[in-house]
N, C-alpha and C positions, 0 to 999 in steps of 0.2 A: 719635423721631429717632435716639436712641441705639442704640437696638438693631437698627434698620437699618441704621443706619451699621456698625454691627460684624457685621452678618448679612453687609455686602458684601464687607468684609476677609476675612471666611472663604471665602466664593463666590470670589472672585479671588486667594486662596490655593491654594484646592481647583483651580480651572482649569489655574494652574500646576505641579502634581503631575504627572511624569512618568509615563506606565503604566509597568509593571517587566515584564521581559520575562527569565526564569529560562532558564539552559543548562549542566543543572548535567553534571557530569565523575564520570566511574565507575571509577578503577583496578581491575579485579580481578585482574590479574597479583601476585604477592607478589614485587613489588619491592623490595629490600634494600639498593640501589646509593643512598647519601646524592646523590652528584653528581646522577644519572639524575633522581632525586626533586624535584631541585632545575632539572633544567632542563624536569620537566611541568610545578610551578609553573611556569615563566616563561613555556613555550609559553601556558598559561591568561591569564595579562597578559598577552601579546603581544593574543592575540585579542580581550582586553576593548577595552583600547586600538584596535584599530581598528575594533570596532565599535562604541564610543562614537564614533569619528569620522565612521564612514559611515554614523551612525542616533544623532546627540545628542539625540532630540527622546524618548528610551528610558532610560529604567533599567537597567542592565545586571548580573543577579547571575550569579554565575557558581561555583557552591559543587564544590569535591573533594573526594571521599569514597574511602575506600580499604575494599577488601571482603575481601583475602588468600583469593582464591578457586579459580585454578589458580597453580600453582610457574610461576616464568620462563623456560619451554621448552618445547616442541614445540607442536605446529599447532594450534588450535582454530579451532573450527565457528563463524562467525559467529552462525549462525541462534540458536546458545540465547545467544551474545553478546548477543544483542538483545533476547530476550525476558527477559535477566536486567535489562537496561536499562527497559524498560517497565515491569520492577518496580517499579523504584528512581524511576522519572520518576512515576511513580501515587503512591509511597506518599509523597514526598517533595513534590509539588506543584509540580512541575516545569515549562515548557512544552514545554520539548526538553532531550534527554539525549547526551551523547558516552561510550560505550565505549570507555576506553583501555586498551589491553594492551602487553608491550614482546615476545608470543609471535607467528610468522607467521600467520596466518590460514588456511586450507583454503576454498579456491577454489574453484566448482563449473563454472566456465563457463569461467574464463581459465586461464591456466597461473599467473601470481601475479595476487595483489591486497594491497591495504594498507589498504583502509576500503571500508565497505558500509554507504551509506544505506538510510534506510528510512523513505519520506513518510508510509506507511499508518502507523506506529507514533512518528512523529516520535521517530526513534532513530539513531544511524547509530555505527558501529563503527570505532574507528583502530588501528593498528597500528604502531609504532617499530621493528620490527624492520630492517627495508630501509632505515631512518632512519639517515644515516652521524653519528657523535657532531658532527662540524662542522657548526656552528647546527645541531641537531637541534630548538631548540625551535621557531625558526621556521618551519621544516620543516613541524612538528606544525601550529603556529598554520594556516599555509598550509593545508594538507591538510584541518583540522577545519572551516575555512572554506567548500573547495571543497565540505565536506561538508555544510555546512549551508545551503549555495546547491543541493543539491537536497532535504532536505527542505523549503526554502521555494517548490519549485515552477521552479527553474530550470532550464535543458538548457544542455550545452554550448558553448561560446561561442570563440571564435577572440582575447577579451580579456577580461581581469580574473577574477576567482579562478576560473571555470568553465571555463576550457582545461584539456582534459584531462593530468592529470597523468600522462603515460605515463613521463618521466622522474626520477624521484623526484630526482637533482640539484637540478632547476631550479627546484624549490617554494618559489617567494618571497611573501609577503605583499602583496597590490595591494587597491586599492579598489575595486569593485563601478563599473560605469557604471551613469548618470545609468536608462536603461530596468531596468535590474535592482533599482536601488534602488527604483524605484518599484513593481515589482512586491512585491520584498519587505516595504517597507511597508505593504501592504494584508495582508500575511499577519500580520507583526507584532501590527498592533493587532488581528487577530483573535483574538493568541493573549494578549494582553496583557487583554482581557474579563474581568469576574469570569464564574467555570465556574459551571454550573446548580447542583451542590453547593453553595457560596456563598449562593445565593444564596433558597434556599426546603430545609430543613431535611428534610422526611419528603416522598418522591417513589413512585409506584408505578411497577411494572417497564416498563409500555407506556407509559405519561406520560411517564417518562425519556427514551426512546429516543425517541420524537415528538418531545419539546423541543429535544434533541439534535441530530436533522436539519435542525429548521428556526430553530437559531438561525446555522448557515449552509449551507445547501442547495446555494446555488453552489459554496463550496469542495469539501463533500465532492464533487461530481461532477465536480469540475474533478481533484480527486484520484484520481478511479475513471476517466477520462478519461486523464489520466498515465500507469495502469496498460496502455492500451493491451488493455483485455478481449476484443477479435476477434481476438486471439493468442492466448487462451488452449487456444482447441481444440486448434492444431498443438501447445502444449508438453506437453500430458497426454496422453502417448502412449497409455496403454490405454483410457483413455474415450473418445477417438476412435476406437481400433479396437473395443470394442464397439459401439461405435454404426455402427461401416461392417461388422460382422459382421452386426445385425438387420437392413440393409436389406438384404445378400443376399438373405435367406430372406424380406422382406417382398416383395424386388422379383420373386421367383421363383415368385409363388404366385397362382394364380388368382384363390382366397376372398380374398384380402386386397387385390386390384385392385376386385371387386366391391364388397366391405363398405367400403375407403375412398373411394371414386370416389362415393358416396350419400350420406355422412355429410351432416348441414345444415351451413351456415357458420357457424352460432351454437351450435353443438356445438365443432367444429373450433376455433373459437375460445376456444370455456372451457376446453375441454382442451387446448391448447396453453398458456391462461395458469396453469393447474393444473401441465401435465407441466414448465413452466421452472419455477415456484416451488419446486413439490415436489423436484423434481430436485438444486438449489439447498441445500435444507434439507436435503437426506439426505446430499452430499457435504458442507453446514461443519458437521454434530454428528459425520456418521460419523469425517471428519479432524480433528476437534477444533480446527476454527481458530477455534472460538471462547474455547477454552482457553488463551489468550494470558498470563498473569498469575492470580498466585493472588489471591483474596477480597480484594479492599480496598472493599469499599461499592461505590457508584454515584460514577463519576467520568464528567465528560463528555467528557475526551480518552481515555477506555477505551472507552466509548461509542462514539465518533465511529471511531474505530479498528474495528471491528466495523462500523458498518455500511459505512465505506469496502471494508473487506474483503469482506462480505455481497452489496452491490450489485456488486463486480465481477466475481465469482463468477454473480453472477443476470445481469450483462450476456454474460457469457461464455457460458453455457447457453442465450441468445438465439441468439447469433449461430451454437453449432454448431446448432441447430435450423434457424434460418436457410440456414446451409452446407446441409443434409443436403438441405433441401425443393429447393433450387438445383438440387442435386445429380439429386434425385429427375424435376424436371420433364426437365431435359438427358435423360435416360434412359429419359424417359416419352418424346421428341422419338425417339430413337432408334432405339426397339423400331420392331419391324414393324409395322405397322398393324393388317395384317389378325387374326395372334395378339392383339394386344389386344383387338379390336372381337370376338373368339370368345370369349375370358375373360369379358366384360362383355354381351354377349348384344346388343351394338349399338354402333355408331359412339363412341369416345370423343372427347369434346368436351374443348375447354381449360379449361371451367371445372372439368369432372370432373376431369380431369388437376392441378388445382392442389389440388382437395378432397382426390384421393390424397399428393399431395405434401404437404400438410399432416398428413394421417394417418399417413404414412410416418416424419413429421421428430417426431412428439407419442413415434411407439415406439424410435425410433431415441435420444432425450434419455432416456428411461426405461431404457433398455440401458446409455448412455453414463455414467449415476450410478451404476448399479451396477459399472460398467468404474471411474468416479471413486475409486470406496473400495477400488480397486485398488494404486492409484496410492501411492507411500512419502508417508507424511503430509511429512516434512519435506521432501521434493520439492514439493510444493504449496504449501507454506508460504512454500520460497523462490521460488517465482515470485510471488505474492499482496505476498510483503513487502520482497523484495530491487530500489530503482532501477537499481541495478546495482555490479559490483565493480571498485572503482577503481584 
């Protein structure tokens, strides 16, 4: 009776244990300003503070570390901002990381920015610079907030921290609504889970990455989903245009109307699920996006990072396949009739017409990956990893 009795004390001990939910803080500007130092501490308690309010049901740690890694002037590149952050959030065991610098940022899209999330990498990048010294820290707090309202999955909002901060003035500290809280706590206690490291000691390289997807399937795809991947064709400008260079020449050419317009549909089909995969795999080793962080073991948020990145790249390489066969049938509709039924030695039918447009969109993805490793790796990188610059 005794030692149930105390088995239960412990059980309803253990129940009441907060998950801990870590967002640790990265200086690498070489900060020297006592005052300035003293109001990124504060900014860092402002934030605990209101997210212990808008999520008490949490642990909340929140560690700064200083790296004295660029001097306190001129522009840096977000992009290795962030991947010096994934470091640091890997080796460190982090769930999420804030980059803070007090240098401007170098913007690729907008004319300024001041912070650049990044869902895929659960990272996001601030910047003090545009931060006028009056309450600067809450400023921060604000800003890191709004920043970590889109690594949690959130979009912009017309109230509470996710209006966009166009006017750096106005950045006050609010509490999240009742819909957003809730979304964000489904991500929380996802990220509050013991990691697969934790949790079985010696892993193999495929076991990992399997365990990895499917301890949440949903998220990652909701995250590769976010990424918005039927965009990706228009923003890689040369792998689109090799791939609108091979259908020139596939669409201009007799033997290649004959020999696609016959292929079987269970041909067409392997090869098409071959030319996306392959296609895939030859632009993330050729651009090294899977070179994110140096060697730290098997971690599941590195993991999971990787395949969010992987499958949205492979959803991308769908849909310009997709595009191109679209493309290819329209211009199959358009040709003259009679020049085609002369190419092909008889009436072309629609089913033929879609077998070619399948055939067409399998060489047109095989041209477009070679077009891909075309493309400046860290232009790829920031479209795959940047939500956008705030």
């Amino acid at each position: 009776m005794l030692l149930a009795f105390l088995c239960g004390i412990i059980q309803i001990g253990r129940s009441h244990v907060k998950p801990v939910v870590s967002v640790g803080w990265v200086l690498l500007s070489d900060v020297v300003d006592a005052q300035l130092l003293q109001k990124y501490e504060s900014a860092i308690s402002k934030l605990r503070s209101i997210l212990e309010e808008n999520f008490s049901q949490f642990t909340w740690e929140l560690p700064f570390v200083r790296r004295w890694r660029y001097p306190p002037h001129g522009a840096l590149d977000p992009l290795e901002l962030l991947e010096a952050g994934l470091q640091e959030k890997t080796k460190n065991g982090w769930d999420y990381s804030i980059v803070l610098v007090s240098n401007e940022l170098r913007p690729r899209y907008r004319i300024s920015t001041i912070g650049v999330p990044s869902s895929a990498l659960e990272v996001a990048v601030l910047s003090s610079s545009e931060l006028n010294n009056d309450g600067i820290d809450e400023k921060i707090a604000a800003l890191a907030l709004h920043l970590l309202g889109h690594l949690w999955g959130l979009s912009h909002s017309e109230d509470g921290p996710m209006v966009p901060p166009e006017d750096y003035k106005t950045l006050t500290l609010c509490n999240f609504t009742d819909g957003q809280k809730e979304l964000i706590e489904q991500r929380l206690v996802e990220a509050s889970d013991a990691r697969l490291e934790e949790r079985q000691a010696k892993w193999g390289h495929i076991s990992f990455y399997w365990s990895t997807f499917w301890t949440d399937p949903k998220g990652i795809l909701r995250d590769v989903h976010d990424y918005s991947p039927w965009r990706l064709p228009l923003k890689m400008a040369k792998m689109t245009a090799a791939t609108a260079v091979s259908m020139i020449f596939v669409l201009m050419g007799s033997e290649s109307w004959e020999l696609g317009a016959h292929f079987s549909p269970l041909v067409l089909l392997i090869g098409t699920l071959l030319a996306v995969l392959g296609s895939t795999s030859f632009i993330f080793a050729g651009q090294n996006l899977g070179q994110i962080s140096r060697e730290v073991g098997y971690r599941e948020q590195l993991a999971r990072t990787k395949i969010v990145v992987f499958t949205t790249l492979l959803y991308g390489m769908f849909f310009l396949w997709l595009l191109y066969m679209i493309f290819v049938i329209g211009m199959g509709i358009l040709f003259p009739r009679e020049i085609l039924d002369n190419w092909l030695g008889g009436r072309l039918s629609f089913s033929e017409l879609l077998h070619f447009a399948s055939f067409a969109g399998i060489l047109g993805l095989l041209a477009g990956a070679v077009g891909g490793n075309l493309e400046e790796e860290d232009e790829i990188k920031a479209e795959l990893f940047y939500d956008e610059e705030t």
